[in-house]
N, CA, C and O atoms as a MOPAC input file, in Angstrom:
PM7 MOZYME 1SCF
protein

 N     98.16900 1   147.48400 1    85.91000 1
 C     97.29900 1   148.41200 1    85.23600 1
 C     97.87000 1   149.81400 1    85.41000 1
 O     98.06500 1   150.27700 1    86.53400 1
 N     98.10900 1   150.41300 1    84.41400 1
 C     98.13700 1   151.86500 1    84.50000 1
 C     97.18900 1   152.71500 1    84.40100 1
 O     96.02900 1   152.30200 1    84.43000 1
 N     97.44000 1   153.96500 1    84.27300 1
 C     96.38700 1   155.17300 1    84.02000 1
 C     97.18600 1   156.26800 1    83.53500 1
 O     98.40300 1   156.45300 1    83.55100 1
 N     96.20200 1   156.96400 1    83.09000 1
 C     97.11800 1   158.29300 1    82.70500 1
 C     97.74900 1   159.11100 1    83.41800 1
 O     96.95200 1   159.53400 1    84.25500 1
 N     98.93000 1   159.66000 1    83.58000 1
 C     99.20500 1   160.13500 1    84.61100 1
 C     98.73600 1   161.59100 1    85.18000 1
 O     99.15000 1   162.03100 1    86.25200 1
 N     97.84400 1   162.26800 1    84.35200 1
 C     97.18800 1   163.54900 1    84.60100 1
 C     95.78200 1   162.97000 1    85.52900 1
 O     95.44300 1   163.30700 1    86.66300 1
 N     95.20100 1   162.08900 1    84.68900 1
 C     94.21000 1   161.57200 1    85.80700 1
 C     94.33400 1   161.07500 1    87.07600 1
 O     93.48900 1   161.25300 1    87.95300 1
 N     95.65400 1   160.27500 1    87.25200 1
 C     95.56400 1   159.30900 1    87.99000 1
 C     95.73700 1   160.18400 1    89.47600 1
 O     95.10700 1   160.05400 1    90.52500 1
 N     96.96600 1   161.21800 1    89.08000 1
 C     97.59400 1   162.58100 1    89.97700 1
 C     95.86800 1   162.89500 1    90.29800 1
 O     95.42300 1   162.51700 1    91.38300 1
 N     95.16700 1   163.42600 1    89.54400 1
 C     94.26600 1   164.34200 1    90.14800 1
 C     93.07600 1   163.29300 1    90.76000 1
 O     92.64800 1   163.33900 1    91.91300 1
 N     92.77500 1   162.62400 1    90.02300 1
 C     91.98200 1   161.88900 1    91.11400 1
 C     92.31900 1   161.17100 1    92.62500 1
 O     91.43000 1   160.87100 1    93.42200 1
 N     93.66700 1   160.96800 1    92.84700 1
 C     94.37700 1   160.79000 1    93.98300 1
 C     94.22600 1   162.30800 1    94.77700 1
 O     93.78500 1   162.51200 1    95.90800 1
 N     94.73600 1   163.27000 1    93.80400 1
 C     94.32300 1   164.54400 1    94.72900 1
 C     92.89500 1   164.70100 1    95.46000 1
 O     92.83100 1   165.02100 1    96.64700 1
 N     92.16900 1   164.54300 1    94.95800 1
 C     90.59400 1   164.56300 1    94.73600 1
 C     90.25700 1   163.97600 1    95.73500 1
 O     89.63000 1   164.62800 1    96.57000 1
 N     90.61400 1   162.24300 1    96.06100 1
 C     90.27100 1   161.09600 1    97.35000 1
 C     91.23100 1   161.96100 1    98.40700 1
 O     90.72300 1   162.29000 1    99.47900 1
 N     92.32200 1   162.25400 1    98.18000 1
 C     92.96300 1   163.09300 1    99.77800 1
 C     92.05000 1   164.37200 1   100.14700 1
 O     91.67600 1   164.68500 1   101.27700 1
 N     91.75300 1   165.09800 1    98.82900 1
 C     91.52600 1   166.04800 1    99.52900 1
 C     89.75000 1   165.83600 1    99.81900 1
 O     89.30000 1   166.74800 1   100.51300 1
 N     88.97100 1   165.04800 1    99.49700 1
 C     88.06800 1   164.72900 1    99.87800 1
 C     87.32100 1   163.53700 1   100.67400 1
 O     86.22300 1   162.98200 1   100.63200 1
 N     88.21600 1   163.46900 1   101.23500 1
 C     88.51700 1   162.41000 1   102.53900 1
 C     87.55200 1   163.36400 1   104.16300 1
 O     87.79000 1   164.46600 1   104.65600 1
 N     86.73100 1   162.54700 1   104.45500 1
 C     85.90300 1   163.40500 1   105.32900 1
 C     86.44200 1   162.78100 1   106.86600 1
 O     86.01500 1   163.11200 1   107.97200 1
 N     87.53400 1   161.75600 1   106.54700 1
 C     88.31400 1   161.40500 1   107.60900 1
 C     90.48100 1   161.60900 1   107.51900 1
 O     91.02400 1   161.46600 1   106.42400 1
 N     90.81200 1   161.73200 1   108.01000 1
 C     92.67300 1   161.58300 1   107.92500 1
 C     92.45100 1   159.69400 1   108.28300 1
 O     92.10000 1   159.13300 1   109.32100 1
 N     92.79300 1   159.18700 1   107.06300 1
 C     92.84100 1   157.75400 1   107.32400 1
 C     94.72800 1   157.25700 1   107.32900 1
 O     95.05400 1   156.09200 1   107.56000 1
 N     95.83600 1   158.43800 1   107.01700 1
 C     96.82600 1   158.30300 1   107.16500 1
 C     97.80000 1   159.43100 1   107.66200 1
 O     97.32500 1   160.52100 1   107.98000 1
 N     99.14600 1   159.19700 1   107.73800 1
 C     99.64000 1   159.87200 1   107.53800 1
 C     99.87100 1   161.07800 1   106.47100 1
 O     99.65400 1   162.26900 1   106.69100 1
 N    100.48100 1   160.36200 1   104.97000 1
 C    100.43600 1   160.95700 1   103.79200 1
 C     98.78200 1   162.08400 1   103.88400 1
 O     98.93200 1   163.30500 1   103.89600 1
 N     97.29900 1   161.45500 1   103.94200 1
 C     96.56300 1   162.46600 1   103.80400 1
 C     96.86100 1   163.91300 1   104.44300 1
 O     96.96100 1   165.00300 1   103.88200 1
 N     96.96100 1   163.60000 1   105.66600 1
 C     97.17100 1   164.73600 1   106.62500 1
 C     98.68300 1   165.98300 1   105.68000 1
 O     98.51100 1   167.05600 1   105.10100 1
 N     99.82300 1   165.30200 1   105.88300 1
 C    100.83700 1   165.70700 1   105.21900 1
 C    100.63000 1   166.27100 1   103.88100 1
 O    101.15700 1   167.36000 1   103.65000 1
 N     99.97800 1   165.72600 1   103.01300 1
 C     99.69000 1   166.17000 1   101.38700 1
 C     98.05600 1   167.27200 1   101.50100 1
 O     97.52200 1   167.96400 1   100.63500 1
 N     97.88700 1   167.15700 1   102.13400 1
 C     96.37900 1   168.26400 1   102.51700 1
 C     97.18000 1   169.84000 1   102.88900 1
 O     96.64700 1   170.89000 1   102.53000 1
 N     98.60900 1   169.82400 1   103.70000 1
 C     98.98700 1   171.06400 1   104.22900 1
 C     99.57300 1   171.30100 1   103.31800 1
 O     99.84700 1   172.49400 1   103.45000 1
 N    100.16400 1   170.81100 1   102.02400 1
 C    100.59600 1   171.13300 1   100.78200 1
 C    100.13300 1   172.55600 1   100.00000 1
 O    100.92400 1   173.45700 1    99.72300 1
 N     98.61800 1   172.57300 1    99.68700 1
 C     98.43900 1   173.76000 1    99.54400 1
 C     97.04200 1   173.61900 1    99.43000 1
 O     96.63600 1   172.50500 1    99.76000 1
 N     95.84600 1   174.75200 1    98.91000 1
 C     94.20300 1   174.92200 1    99.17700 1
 C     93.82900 1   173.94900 1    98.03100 1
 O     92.82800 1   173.26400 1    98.24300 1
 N     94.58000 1   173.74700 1    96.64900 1
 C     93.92600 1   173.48400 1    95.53900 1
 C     94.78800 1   172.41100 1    94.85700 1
 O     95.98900 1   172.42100 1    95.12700 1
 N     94.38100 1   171.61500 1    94.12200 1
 C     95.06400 1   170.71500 1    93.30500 1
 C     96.38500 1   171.55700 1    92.41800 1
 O     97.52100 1   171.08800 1    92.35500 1
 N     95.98300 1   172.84100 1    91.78600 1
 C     97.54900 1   173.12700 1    91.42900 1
 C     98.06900 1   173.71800 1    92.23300 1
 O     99.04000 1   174.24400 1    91.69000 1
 N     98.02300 1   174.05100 1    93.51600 1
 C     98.75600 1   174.64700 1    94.50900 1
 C     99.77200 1   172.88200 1    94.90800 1
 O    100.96600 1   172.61300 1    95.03900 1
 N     98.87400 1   172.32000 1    94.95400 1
 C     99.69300 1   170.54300 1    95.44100 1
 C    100.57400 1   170.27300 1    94.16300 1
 O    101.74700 1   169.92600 1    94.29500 1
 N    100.05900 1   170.41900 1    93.05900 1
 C    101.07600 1   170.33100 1    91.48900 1
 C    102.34200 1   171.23100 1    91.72500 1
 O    103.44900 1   170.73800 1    91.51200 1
 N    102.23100 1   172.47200 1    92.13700 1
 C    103.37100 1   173.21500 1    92.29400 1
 C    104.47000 1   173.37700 1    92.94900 1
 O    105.65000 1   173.66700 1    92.75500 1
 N    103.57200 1   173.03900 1    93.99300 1
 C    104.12700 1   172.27600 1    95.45300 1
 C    104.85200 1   171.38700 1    96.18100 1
 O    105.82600 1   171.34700 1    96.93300 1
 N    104.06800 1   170.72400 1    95.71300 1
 C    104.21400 1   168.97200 1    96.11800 1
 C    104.53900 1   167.97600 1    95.44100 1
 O    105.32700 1   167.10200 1    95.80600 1
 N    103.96500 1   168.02700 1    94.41500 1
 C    104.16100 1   166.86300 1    93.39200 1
 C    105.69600 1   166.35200 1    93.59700 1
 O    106.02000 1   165.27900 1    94.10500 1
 N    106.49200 1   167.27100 1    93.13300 1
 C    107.86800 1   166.74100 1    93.12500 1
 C    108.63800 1   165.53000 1    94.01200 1
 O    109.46900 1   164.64900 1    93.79200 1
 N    107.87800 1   166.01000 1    95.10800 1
 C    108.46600 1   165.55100 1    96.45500 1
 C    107.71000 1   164.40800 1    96.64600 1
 O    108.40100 1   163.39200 1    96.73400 1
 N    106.42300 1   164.23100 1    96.74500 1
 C    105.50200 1   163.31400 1    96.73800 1
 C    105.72500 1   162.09600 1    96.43500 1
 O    105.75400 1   161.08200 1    97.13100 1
 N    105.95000 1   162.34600 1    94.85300 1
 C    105.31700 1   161.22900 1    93.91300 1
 C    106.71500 1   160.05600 1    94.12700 1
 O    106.65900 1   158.90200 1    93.70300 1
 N    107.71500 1   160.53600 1    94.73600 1
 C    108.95100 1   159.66900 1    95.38300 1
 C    108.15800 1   158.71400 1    96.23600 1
 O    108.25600 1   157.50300 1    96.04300 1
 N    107.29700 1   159.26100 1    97.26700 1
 C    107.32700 1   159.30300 1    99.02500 1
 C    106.03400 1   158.00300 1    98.95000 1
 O    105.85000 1   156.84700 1    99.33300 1
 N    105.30600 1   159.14900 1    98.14500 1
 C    103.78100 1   158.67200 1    98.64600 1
 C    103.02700 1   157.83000 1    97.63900 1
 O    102.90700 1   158.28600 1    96.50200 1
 N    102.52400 1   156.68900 1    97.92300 1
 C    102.13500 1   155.53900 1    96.88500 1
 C    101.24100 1   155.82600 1    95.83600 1
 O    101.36400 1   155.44000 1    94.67400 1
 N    100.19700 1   156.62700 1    96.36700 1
 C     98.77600 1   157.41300 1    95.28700 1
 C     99.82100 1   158.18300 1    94.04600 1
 O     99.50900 1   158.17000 1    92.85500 1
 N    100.83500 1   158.70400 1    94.46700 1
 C    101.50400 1   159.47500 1    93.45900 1
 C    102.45400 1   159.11500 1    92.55500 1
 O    102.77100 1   159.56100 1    91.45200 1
 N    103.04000 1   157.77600 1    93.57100 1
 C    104.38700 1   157.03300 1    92.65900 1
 C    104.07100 1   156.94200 1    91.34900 1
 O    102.97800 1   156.62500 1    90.88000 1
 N    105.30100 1   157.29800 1    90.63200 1
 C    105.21000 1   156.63900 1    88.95500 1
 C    105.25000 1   155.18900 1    88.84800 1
 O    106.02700 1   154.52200 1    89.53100 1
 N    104.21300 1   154.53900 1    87.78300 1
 C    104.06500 1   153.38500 1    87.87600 1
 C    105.19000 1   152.87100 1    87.33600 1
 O    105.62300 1   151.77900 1    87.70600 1
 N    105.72800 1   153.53700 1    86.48800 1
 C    106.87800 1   152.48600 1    86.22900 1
 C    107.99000 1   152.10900 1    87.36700 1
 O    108.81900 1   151.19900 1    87.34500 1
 N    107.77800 1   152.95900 1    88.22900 1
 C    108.71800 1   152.33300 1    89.41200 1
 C    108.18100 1   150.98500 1    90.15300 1
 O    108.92600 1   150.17200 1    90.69900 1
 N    106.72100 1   150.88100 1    90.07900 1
 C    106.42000 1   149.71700 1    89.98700 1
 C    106.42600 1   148.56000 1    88.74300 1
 O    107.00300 1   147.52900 1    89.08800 1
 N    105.94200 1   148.54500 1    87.49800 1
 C    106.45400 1   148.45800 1    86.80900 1
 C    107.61600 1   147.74200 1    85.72800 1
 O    107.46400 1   146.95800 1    84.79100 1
 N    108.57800 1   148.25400 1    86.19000 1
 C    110.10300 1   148.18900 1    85.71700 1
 C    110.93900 1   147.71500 1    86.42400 1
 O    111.12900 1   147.75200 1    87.64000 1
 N    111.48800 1   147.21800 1    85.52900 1
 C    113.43300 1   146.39500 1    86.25700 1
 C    114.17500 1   147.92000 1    86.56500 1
 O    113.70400 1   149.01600 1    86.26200 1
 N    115.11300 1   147.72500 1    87.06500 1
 C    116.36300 1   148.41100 1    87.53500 1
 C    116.81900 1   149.07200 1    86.11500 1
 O    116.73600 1   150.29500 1    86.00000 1
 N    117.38400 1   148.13500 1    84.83800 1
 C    117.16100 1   148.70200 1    83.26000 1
 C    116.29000 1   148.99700 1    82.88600 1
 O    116.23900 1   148.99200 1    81.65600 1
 N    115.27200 1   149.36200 1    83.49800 1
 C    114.21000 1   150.17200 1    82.91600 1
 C    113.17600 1   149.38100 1    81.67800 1
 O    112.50700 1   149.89700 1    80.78200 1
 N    113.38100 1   147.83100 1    82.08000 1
 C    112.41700 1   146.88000 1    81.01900 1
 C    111.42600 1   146.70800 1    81.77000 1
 O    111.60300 1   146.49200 1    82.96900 1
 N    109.81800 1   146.78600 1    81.06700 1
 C    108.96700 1   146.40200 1    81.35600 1
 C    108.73400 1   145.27800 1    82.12500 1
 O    109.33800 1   144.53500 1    81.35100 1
 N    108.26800 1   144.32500 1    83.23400 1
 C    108.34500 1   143.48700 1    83.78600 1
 C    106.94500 1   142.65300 1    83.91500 1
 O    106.58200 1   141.76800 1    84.69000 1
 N    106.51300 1   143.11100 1    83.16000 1
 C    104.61600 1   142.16700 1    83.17000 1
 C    104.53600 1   142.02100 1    81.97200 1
 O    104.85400 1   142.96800 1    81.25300 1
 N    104.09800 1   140.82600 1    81.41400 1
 C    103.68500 1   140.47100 1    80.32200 1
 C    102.73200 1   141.42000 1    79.52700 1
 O    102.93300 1   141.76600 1    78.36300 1
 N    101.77200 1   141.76100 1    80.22200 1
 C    100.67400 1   142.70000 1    79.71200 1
 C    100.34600 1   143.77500 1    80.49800 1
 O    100.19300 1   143.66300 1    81.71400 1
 N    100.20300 1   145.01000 1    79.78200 1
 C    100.12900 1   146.33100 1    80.77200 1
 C     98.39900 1   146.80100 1    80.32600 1
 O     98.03400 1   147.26500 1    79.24500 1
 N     97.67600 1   146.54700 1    81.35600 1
 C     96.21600 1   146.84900 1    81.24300 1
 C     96.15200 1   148.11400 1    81.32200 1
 O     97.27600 1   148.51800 1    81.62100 1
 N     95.22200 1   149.20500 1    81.18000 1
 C     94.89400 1   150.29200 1    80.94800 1
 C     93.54200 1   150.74000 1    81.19900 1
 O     92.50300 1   150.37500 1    80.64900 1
 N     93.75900 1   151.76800 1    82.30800 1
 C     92.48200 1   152.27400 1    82.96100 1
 C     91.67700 1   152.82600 1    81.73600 1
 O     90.75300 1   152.16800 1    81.25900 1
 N     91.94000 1   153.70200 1    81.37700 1
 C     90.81000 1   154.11900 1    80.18300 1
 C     90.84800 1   153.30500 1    79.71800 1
 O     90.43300 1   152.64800 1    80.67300 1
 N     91.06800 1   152.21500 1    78.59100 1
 C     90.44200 1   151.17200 1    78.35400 1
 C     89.98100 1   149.59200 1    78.96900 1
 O     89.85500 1   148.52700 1    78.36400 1
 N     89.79800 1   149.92100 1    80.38400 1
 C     90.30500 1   148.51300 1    81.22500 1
 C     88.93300 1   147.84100 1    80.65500 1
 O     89.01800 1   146.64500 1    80.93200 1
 N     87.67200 1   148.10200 1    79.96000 1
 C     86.35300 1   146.95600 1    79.63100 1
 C     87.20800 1   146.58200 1    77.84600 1
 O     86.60200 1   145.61400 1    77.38600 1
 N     87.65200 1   146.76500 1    77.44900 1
 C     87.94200 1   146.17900 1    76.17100 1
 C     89.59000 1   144.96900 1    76.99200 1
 O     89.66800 1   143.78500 1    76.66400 1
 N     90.48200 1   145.51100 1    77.82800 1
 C     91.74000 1   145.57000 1    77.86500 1
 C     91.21000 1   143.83400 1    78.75000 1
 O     91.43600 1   142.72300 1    78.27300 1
 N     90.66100 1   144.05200 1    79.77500 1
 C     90.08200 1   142.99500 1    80.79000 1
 C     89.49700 1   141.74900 1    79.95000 1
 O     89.65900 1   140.62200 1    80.41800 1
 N     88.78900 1   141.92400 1    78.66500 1
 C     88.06700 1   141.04600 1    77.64100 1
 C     88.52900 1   140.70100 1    76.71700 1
 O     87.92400 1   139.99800 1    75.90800 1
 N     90.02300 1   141.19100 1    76.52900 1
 C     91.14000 1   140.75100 1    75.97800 1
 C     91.46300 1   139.70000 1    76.60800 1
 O     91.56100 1   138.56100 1    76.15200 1
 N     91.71600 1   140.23500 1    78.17500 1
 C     92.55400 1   138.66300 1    78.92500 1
 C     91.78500 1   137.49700 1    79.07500 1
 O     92.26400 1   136.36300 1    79.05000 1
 N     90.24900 1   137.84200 1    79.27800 1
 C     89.51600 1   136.61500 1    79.48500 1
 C     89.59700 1   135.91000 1    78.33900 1
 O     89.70800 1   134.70000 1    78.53300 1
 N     89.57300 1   136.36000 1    76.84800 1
 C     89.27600 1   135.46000 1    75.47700 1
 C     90.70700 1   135.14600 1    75.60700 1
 O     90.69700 1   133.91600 1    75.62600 1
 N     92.28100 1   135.63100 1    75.73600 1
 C     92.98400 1   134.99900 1    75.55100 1
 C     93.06400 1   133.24700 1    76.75500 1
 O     93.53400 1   132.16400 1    76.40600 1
 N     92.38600 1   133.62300 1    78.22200 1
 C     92.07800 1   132.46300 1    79.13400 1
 C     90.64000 1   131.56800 1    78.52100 1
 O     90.45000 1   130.40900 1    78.15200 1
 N     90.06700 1   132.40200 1    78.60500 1
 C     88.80200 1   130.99800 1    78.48200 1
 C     88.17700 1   131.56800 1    76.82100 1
 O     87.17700 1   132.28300 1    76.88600 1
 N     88.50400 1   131.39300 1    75.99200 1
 C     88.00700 1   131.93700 1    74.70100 1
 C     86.89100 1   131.71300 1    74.32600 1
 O     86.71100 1   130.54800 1    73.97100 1
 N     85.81200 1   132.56300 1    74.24100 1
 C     84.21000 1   133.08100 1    73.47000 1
 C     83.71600 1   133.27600 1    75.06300 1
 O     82.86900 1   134.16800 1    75.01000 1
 N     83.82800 1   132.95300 1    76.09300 1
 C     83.58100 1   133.65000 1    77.79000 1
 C     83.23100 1   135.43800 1    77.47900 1
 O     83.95000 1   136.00200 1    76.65400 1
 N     82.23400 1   136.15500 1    78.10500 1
 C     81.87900 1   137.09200 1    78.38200 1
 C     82.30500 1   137.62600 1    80.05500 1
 O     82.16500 1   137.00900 1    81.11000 1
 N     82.76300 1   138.74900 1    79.85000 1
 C     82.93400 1   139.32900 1    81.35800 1
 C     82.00800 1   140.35600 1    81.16900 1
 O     81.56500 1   141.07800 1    80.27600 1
 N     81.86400 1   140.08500 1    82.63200 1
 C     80.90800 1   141.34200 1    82.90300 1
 C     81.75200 1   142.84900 1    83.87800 1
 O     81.67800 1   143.35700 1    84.99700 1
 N     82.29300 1   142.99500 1    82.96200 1
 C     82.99200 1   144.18500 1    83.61600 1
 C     82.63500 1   145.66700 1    83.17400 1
 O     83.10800 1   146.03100 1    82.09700 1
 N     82.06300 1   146.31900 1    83.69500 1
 C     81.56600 1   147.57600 1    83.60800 1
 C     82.99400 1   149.04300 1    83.80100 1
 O     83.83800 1   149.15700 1    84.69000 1
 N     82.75600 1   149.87700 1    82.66300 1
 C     83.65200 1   150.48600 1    82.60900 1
 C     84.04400 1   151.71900 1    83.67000 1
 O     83.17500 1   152.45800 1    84.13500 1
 N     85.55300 1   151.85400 1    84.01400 1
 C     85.61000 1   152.34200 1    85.28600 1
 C     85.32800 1   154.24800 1    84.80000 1
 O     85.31000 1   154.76000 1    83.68100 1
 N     85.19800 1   154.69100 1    85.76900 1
 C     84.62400 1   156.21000 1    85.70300 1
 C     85.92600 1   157.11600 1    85.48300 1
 O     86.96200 1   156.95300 1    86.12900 1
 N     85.77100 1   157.96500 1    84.62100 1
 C     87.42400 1   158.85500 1    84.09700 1
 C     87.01700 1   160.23100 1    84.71200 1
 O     85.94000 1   160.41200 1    85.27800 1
 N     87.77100 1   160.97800 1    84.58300 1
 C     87.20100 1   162.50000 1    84.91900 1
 C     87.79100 1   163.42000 1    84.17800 1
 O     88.53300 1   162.93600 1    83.32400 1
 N     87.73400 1   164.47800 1    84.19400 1
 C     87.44900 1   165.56600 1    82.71400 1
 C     88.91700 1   166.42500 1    83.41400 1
 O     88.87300 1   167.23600 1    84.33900 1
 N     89.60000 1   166.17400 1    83.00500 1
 C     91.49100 1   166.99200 1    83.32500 1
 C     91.60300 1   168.22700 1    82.36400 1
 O     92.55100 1   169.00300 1    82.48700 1
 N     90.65600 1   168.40900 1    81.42400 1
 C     90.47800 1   169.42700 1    80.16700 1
 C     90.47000 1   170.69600 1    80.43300 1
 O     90.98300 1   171.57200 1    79.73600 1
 N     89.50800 1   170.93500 1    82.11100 1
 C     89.27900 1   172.18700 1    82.53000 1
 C     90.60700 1   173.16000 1    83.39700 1
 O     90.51000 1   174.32500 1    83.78100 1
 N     92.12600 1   171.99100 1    83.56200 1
 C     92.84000 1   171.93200 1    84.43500 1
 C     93.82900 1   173.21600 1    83.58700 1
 O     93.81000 1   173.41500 1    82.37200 1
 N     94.60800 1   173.93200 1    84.55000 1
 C     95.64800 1   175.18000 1    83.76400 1
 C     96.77600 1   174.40500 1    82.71500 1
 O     97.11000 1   173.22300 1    82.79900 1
 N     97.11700 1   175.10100 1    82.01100 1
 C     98.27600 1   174.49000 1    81.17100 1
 C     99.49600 1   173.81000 1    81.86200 1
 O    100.12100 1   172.77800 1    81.62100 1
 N     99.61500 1   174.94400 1    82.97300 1
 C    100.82800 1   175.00800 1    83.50200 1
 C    100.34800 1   174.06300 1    84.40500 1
 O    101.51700 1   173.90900 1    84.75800 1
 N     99.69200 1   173.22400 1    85.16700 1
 C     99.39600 1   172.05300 1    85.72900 1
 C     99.56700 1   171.15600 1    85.07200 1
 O     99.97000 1   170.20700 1    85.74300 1
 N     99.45100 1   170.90500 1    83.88300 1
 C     99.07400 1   169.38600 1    83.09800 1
 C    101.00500 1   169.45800 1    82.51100 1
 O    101.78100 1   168.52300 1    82.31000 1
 N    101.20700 1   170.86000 1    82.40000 1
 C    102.81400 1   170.43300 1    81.98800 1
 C    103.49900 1   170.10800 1    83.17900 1
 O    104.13100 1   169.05300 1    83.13100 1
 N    103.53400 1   170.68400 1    84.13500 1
 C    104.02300 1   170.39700 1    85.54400 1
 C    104.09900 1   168.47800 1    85.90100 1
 O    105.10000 1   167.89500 1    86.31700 1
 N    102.80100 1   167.85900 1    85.60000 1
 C    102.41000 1   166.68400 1    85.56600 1
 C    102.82600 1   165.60500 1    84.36200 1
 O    102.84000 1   164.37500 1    84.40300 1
 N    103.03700 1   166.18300 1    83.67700 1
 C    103.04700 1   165.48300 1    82.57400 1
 C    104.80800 1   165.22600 1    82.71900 1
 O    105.15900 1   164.08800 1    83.02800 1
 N    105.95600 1   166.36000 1    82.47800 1
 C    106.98500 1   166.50900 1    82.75300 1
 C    107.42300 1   165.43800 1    84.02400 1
 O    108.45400 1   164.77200 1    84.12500 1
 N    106.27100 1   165.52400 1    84.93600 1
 C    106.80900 1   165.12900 1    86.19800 1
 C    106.46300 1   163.18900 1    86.37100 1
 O    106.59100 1   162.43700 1    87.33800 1
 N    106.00700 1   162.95000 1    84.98000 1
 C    105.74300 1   161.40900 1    84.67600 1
 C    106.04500 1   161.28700 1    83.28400 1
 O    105.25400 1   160.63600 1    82.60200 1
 N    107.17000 1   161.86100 1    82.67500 1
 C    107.83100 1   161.67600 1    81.44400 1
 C    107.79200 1   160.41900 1    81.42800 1
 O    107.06800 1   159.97900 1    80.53500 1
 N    108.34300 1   159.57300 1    82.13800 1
 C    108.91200 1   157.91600 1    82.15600 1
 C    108.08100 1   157.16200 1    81.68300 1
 O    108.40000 1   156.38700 1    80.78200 1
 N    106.82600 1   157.21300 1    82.17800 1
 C    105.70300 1   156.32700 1    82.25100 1
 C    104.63500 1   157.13800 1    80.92800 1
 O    103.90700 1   156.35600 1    80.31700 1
 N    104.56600 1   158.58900 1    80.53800 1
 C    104.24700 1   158.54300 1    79.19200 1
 C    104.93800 1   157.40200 1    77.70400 1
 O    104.54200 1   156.67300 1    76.79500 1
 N    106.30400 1   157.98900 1    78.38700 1
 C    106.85900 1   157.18500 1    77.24600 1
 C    107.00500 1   155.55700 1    77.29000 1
 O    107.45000 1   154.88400 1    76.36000 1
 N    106.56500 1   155.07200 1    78.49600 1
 C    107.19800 1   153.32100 1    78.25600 1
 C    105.48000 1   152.78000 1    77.90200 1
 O    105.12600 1   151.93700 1    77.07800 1
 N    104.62400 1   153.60500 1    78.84800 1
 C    103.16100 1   152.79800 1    78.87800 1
 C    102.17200 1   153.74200 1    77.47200 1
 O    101.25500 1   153.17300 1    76.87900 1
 N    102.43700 1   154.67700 1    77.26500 1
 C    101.62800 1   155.16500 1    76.02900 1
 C    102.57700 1   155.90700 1    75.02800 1
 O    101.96700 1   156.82600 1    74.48100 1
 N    103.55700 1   155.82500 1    74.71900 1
 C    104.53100 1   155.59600 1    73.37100 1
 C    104.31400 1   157.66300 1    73.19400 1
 O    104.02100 1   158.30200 1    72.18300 1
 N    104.51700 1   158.01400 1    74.18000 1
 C    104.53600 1   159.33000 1    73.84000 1
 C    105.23400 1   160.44600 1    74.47900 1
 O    105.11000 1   160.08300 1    75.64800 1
 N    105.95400 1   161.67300 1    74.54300 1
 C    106.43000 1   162.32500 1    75.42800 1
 C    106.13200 1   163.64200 1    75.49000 1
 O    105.41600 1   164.09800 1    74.59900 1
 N    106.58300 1   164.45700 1    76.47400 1
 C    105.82900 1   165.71100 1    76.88800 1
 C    105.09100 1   166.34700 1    76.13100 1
 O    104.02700 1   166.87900 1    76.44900 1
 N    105.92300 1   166.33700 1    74.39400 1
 C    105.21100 1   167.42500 1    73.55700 1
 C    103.88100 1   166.59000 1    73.09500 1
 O    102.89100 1   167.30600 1    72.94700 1
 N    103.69300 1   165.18500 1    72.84100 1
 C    102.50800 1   165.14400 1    72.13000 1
 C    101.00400 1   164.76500 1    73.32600 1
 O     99.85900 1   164.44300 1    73.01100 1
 N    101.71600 1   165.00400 1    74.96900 1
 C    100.89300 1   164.86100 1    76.11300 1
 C    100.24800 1   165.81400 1    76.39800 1
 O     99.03700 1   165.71600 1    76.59600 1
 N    101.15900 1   167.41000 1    76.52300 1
 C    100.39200 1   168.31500 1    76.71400 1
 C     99.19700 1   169.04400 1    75.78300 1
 O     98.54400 1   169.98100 1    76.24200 1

């Protein structure tokens, strides 16, 4: 399953930095990064999204070594209640799931220069998992 990569970055920011415990290493480490989510975009990201799993690009999970897709089907957080009821009718066909749709959050209010920072910084995975690149992301 993927996600978008503007969401996926900030809501990972969001669980570190609103973590009312250090349950790791990485939290502790990515918290001294900087006060605010684009202080960590400016910051950190670069270095991170190598290191630390919340940040990795999915296609490094993902992908072969040539850079081919490696799962039959790539599910999708914003659509995971249509994407999930796809797989069940293709397994048990006219079956109902009861899967309730997962919660997104609003990246709209975020600076320009954050969402390009982010977006740039998951070129790969715009273009293999949603057929698009920097210019039609930002």
């Amino acid at each position: 399953m993927v996600r978008d990569p503007v969401e996926r970055c900030r809501a990972a920011w969001d669980s570190i930095a609103n973590a009312t415990t250090v349950k790791n290493a990485y939290t502790k480490l990515i918290r001294q990064e900087g006060e605010s989510f684009e202080d960590f975009v400016r910051n950190g990201l670069s270095r991170w999204k190598e290191y630390c799993p919340y940040f990795r690009p999915m296609h490094s999970l993902l992908c072969g070594v040539d850079g081919s897709v490696m799962v039959e089907r790539v599910l999708y957080y914003e659509n995971f209640r249509e994407d999930v009821q796809q797989l069940v009718d293709t397994c048990h066909p006219g079956r109902m799931t009861p899967v309730k749709g997962l919660p997104g959050s609003d990246w709209t209010c975020l600076p320009g220069e954050t969402t390009s920072i982010i977006t740039a910084a998951y070129d790969i995975d715009y273009t293999l998992f949603y057929g698009a690149t920097n210019d039609s992301t930002s």
